[in-house]
C-alpha positions in Angstrom: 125.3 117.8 124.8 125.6 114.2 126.0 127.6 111.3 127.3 127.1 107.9 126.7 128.8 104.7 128.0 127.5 101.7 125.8 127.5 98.2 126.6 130.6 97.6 124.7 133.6 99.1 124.4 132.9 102.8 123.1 131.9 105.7 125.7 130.4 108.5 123.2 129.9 112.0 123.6 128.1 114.5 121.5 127.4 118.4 121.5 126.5 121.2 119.2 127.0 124.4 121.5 128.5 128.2 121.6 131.4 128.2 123.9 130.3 131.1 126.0 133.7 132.6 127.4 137.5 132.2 126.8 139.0 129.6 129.2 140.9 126.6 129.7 139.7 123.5 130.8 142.1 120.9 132.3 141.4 117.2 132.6 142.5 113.5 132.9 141.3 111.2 130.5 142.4 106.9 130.1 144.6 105.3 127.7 142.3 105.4 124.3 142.0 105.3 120.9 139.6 108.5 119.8 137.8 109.2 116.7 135.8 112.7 116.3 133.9 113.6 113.9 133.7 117.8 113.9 130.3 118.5 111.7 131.3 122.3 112.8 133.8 124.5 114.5 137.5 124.0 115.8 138.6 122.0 118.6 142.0 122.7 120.2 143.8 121.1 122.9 146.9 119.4 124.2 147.1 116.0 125.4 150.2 115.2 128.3 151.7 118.5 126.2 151.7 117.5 122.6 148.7 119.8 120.8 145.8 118.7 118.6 144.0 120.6 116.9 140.7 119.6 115.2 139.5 122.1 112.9 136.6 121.9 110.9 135.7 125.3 109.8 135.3 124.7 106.3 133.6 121.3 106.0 133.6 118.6 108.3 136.5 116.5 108.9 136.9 112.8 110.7 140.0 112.6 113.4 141.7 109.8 114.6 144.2 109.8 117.4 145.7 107.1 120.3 146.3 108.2 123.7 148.4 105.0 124.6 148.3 105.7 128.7 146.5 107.9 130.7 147.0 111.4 130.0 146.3 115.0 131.1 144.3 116.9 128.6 144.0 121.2 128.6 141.5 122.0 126.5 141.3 125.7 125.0 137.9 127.3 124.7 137.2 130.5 123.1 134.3 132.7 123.4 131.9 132.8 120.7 132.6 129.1 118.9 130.1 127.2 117.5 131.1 123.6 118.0 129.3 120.6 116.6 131.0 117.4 117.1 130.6 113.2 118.2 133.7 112.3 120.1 134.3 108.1 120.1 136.3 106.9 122.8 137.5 102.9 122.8 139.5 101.6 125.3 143.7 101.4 124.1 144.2 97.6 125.3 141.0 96.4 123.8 141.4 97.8 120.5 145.1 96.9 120.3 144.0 92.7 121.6 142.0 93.0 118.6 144.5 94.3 116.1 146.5 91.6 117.5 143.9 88.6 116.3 145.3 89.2 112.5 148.6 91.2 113.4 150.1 91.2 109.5 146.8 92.6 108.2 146.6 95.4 110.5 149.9 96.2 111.6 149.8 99.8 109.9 147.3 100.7 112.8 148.8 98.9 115.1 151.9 100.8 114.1 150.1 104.1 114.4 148.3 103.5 117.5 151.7 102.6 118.9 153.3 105.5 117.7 152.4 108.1 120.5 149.8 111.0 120.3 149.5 111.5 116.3 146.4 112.4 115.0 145.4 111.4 111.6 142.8 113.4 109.6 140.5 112.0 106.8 137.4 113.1 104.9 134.2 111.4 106.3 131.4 109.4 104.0 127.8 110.8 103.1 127.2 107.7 105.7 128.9 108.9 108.4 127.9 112.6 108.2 124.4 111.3 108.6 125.3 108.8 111.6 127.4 112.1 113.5 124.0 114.4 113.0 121.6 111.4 114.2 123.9 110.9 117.4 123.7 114.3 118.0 119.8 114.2 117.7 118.8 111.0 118.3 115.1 110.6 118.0 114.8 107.1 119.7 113.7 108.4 123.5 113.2 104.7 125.1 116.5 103.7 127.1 117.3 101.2 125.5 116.1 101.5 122.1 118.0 104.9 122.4 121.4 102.6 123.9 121.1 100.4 121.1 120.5 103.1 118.8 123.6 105.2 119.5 126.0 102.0 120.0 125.4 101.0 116.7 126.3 104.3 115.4 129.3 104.6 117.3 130.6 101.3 115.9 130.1 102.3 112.3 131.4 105.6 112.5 135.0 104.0 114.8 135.0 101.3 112.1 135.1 104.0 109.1 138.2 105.5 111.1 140.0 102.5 111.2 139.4 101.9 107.8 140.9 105.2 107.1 144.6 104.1 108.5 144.7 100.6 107.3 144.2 102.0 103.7 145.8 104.8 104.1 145.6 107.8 101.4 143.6 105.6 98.9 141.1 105.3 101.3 140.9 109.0 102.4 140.7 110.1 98.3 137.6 107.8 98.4 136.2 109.1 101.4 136.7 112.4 99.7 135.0 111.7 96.4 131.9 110.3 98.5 131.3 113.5 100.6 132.2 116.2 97.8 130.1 119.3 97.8 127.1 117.5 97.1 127.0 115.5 100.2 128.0 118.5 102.4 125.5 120.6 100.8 123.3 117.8 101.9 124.0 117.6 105.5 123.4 121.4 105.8 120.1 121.3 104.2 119.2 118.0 106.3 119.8 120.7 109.3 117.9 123.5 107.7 114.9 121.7 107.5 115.1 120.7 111.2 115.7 124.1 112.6 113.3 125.4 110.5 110.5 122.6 112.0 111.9 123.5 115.6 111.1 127.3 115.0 108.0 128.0 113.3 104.7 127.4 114.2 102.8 124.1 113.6 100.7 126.6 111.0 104.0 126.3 108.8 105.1 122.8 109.4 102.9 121.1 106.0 105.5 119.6 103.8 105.3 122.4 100.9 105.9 125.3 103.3 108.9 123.7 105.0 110.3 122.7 101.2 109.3 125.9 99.9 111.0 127.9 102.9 114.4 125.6 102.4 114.3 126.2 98.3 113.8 122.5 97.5 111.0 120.0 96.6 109.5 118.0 98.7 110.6 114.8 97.4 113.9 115.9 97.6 113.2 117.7 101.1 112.0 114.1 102.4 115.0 112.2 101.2 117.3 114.3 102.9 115.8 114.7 106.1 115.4 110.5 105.9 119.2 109.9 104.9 120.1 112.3 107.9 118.2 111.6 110.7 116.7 108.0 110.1 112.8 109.6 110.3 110.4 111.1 107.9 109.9 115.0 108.1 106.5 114.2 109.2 107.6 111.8 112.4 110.1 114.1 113.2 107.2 117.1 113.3 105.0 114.8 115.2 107.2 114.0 117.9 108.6 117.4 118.3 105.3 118.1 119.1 105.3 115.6 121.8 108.7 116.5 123.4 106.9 120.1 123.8 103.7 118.5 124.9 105.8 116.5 127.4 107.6 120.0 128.6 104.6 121.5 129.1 102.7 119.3 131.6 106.2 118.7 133.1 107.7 122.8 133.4 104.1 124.8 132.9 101.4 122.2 134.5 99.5 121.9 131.5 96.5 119.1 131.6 96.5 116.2 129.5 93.7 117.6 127.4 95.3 120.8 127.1 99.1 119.7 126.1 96.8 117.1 123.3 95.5 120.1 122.0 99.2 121.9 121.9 100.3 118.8 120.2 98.0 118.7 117.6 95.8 115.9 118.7 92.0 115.9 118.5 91.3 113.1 121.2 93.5 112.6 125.0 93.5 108.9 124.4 95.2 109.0 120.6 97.5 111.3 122.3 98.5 109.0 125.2 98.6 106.5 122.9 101.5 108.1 120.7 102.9 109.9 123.7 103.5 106.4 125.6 104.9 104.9 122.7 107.7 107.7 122.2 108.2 108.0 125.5 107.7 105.0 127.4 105.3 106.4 130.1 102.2 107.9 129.9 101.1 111.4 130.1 99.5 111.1 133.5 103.2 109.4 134.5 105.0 112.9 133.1 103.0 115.2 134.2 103.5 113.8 137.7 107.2 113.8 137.9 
């Protein structure tokens, strides 16, 4: 889970969890225009009263909504939901001042926008899908590579929403025809592959054993995994190994030597080497935080 406010208009938040009991949340939130993307799940709540319901149980959907002032939201959570979403807030005056630059041309959002709470549904790209899952796991750890990173996902994925009002249904049936089974079944095996990597031991984590273990070839495994996630199976492997280097020394007090070892590296200094540059500090720097 994460929040995110970037340096221009969009505040972004992201989470894959299991709600762990029934409840009800209640909340405030400002005037704002709000696209989610639910990879997973439902999402149901009300907003000053009037109800929204996001549901994405059988293949992800995009949402788009306006909250033209500041409203109370109750949000419903039930025990047991898996939930895996990115949630694009951008603020309701700035988005309307620029609808207003060409006012003709985008009056039909405009329109909607200014219509009260109504939240329009559409069928997100191949594109998209993989923007939502690399906002979710981001693998650029510097701040501001990582800023930069998620701010430029966040404007693709709001610009693809907008797109979906001004054309309206011709541009949701093409949305559709881009993310057809194919792409879905896609995005699923993009996340196979990486919980696979996450669980197994580095023993299993050559190229043919995680293709052979997700029923695909490696080729095909490698395009996948890039068109998700924006990395190669291998960089992903190698710095999932530093992330639990980098716990280690931090939580369990490995050394340096020892956590290099963990991480698959034969020498400290090629390992301080890669760890700085994923991390920005070095491993004497980690483990003395």
């Amino acid at each position: 889970m994460s929040f995110s406010d970037t340096q221009s208009f969009l505040d972004i938040h992201t989470s894959d969890t299991m709600e762990m009991k029934d409840a009800i949340a209640d909340y405030h939130v400002g005037a704002a225009v709000k696209v989610a993307i639910i990879l997973k799940g439902r999402l149901q709540a009300e907003f000053d009263g009037v109800p929204v319901d996001l549901d994405a149980r059988d293949h992800p959907v995009g949402f788009i909504w306006a909250v033209p002032q500041p409203s109370k939201v109750r949000r419903y959570i039930h025990k047991g939901s898996e939930i895996s979403k990115v949630m694009i807030s951008a603020q309701f005056d700035w988005v309307l001042r620029q609808l207003g630059k060409s006012p003709a041309r985008y009056r039909e959002i405009a329109d909607f926008f200014n219509a009260g709470i109504s939240v329009r549904s559409w069928r997100p790209s191949r594109r998209v899908l993989a923007l939502a899952d690399q906002l979710i796991y981001p693998h650029a750890t510097d701040p501001l590579m990582r800023e930069l990173y998620e701010e430029s996902r966040g404007l693709e994925i709001f610009a693809e929403a907008l797109s979906a009002i001004q054309n309206g249904t011709d541009q949701t049936a093409t949305f559709g025809k881009n993310s057809g089974p194919d792409a879905l079944d896609r995005h699923h095996r993009a996340q196979e592959i990486r919980e696979f990597i996450l669980a197994s031991d580095p023993e299993q984590q050559t190229l043919p054993t995680i293709a052979a273990a997700i029923g695909i070839s490696v080729t095909s495994m490698q395009r996948i995994f890039k068109d998700a996630y924006g990395m190669t199976v291998k960089d992903f492997i190698r710095e999932s190994r530093l992330v639990a280097a980098r716990d280690a020394m931090e939580k369990d007090g490995l050394t340096i030597a020892q956590a290099a070892w963990a991480a698959g590296y034969k020498s400290p200094a090629n390992f301080a080497t890669a760890f700085k540059r994923v991390f920005g500090i070095t491993p004497s720097e980690a483990r003395d935080r």
